[in-house]
PATI-154274 format. One record per residue (C-alpha): x, y, z; residue number from 1. Coordinates in nm, 2 decimals. Example, Ala and Ser with C-alpha at 12.3 -4.5 7.8 and 13.67 -1.06 7.14 Angstrom:
2
     xx     yy     zz pos
   1.23  -0.45   0.78   1
   1.37  -0.11   0.71   2
// end
This chain:
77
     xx     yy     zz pos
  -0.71   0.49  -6.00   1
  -0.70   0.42  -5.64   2
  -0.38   0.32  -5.47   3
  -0.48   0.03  -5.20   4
  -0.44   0.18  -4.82   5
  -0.13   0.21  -4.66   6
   0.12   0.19  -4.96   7
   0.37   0.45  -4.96   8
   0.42   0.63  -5.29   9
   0.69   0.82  -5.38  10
   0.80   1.01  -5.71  11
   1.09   0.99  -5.96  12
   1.28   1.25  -5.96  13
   1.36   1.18  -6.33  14
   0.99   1.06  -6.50  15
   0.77   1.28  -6.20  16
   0.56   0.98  -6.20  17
   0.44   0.84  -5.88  18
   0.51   0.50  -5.82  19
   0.53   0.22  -5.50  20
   0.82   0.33  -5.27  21
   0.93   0.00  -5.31  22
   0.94   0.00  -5.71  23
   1.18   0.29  -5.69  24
   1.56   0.33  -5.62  25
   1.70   0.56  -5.33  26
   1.94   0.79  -5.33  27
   2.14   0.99  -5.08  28
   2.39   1.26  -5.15  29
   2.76   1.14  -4.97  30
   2.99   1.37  -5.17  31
   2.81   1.19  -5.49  32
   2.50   1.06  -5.53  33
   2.49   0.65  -5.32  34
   2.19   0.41  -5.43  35
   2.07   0.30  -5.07  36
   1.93  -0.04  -5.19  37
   1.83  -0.07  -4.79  38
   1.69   0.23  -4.73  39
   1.92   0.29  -4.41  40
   2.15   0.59  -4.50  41
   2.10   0.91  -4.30  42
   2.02   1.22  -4.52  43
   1.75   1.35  -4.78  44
   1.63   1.01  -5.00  45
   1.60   1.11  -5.37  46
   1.36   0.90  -5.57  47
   1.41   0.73  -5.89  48
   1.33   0.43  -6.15  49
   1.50   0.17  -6.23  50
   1.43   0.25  -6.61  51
   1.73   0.36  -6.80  52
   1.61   0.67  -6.97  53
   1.55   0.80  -6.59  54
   1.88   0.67  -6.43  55
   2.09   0.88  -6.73  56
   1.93   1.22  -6.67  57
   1.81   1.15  -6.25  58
   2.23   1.29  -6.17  59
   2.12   1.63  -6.31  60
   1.84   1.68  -6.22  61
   1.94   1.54  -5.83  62
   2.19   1.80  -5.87  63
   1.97   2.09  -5.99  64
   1.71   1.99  -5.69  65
   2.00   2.02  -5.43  66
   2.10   2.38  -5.56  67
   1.80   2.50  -5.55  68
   1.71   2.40  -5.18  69
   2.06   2.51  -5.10  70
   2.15   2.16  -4.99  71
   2.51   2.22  -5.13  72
   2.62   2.46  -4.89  73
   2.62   2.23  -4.59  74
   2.84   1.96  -4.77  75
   3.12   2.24  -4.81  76
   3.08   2.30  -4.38  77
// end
């Protein structure tokens, strides 16, 4: 399957399935985890669907991704 030229993909952080940037829901970490509807807040953008079986379990695994990069330890600066 082909994606037509120019259309930024991106993948759920939930289902790992790549989809349209524009079919998925940003998120940035601000002390908890903000949807940016816009797309405008500063910081690392985390990825997910709109479907409800990947908005319950996206949180923990946000949270896992975040540990293991080591992203926590700048919040606590």
């Amino acid at each position: 399957m082909s994606k037509p030229h120019g259309v930024p993909e991106r993948t759920c952080l939930s289902c790992r399935r790549r989809k349209a940037k524009k079919d998925l829901i940003r998120h940035v970490w601000s002390g908890q985890f903000t949807p940016d509807v816009a797309a405008i807040l500063p910081g690392r953008g985390y990825y997910c669907c709109a479907e409800p079986a990947c908005q319950a379990v996206f949180a923990r695994r946000a949270a896992a991704v975040r540990k293991r990069k080591g992203e926590g330890k700048r919040d606590e600066a």
